[in-house]
C-alpha positions in Angstrom: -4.1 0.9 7.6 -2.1 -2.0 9.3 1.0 -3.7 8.3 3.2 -6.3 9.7 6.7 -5.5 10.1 9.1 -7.6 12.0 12.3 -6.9 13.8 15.3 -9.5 13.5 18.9 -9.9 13.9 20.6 -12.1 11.3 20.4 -14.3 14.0 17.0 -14.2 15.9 13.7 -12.4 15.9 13.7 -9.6 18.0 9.6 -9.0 18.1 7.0 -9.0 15.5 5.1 -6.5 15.3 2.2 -4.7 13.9 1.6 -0.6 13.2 -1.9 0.7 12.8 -2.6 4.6 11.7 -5.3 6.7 12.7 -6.4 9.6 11.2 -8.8 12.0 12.8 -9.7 14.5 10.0 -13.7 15.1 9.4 -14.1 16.3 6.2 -16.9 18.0 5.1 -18.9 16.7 2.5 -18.9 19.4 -0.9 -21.6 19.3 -3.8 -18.9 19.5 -6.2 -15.4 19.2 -5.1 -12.5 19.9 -7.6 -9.8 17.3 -8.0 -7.8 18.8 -5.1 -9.9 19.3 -2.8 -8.0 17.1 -0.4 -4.9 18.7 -0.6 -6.9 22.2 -0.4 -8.3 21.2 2.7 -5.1 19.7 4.1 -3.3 22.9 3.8 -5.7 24.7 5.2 -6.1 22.2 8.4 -2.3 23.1 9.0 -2.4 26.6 8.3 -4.9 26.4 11.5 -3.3 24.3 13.5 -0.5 21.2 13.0 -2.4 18.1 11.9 -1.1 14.7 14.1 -0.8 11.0 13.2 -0.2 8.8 15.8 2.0 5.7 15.7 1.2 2.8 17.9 2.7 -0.6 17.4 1.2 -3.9 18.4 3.7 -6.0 19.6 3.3 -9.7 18.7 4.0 -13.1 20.6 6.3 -15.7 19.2 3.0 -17.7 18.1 1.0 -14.9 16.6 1.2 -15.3 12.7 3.6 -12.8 10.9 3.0 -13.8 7.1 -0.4 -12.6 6.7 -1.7 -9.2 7.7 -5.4 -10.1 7.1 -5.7 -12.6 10.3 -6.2 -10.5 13.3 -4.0 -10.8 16.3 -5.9 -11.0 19.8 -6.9 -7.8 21.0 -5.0 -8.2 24.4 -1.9 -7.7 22.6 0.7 -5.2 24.3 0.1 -2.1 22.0 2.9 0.9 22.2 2.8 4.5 21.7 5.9 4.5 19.8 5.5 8.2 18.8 3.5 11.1 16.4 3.9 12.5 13.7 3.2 16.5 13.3 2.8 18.3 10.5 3.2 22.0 11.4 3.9 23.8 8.3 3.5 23.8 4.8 5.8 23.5 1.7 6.1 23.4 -1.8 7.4 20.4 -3.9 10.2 22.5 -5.7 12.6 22.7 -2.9 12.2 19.0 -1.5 11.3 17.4 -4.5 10.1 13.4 -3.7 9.4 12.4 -6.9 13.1 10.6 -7.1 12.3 8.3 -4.2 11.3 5.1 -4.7 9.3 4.2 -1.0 10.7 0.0 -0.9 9.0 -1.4 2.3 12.3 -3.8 1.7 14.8 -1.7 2.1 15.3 -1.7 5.4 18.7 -1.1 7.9 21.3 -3.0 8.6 20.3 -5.3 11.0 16.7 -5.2 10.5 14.9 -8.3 8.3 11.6 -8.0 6.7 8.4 -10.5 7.9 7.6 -12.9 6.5 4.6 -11.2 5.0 4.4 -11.9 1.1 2.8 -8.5 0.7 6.1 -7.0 1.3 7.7 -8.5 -2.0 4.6 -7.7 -4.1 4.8 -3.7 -3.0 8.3 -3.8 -3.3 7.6 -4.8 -6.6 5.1 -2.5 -7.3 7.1 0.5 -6.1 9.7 -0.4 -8.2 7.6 -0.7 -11.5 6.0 3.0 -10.4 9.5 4.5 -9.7 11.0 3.4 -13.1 7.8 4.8 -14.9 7.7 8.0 -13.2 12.2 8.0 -14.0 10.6 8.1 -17.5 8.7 10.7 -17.5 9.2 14.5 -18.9 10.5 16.8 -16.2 8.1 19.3 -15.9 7.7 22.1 -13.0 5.8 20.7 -9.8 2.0 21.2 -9.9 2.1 22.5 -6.6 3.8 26.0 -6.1 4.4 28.2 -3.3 1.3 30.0 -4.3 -0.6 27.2 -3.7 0.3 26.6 -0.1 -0.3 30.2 0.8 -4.4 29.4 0.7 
């Protein structure tokens, strides 16, 4: 997955910059998986050992375009290991529940603008639009329960 994100001041442009994620799961092909077998196989991964992303940023010169994520930059591009993710342990929804978090790619702190990537606007859109449907929704007790993360 890449985005473009971009750094700025109200007054100047710190760096632009781009974030790629890797992720190193094989899966094993089944004859006939069940809707969940992702998340089945997730759990199980960490209950064997923490599962890692890594994020490594690209980081852009002042002439490298920052308004469209689908030209490449030039590969000799300073890239950073700005740091990974682990997930370590396992938990159900109840206790945490995300459902009443609407993930803006725009909402950003203080200090920090967005590119000029149009993409932005359009997901912040649709985030919005999902959020306000899933606000509308019947309550009902997570799908996923402790028993499930025990497998």
């Amino acid at each position: 997955m890449r985005s473009v994100s971009s750094m700025r001041t109200a007054s100047r442009r710190l760096f632009d910059g781009r974030w790629c994620r890797w992720v190193r799961l094989s899966l094993q092909p089944r004859l006939n998986p069940d809707k969940n077998y992702l998340f089945d196989d997730l759990i199980a991964r960490i209950h064997s050992a923490p599962v890692q992303w890594r994020l490594i940023i690209t980081v852009g010169q002042p002439d490298d375009p920052a308004d469209d994520a689908t030209i490449p930059w030039p590969e000799d591009r300073e890239h950073v290991d700005v740091g990974t993710l682990t997930l370590d342990q396992v938990e159900a929804e109840a206790p945490g529940n995300c459902r009443d978090i609407n993930f803006d790619p725009l909402v950003l702190p203080v200090g920090i603008a967005p590119s000029d990537d149009p993409l932005l606007s359009a997901r912040s859109a649709v985030y919005s639009q999902s959020f306000t449907r899933r606000a509308g929704e019947n309550r009902e007790p997570s799908a996923i329960t402790p028993a499930d993360i025990q497998k």
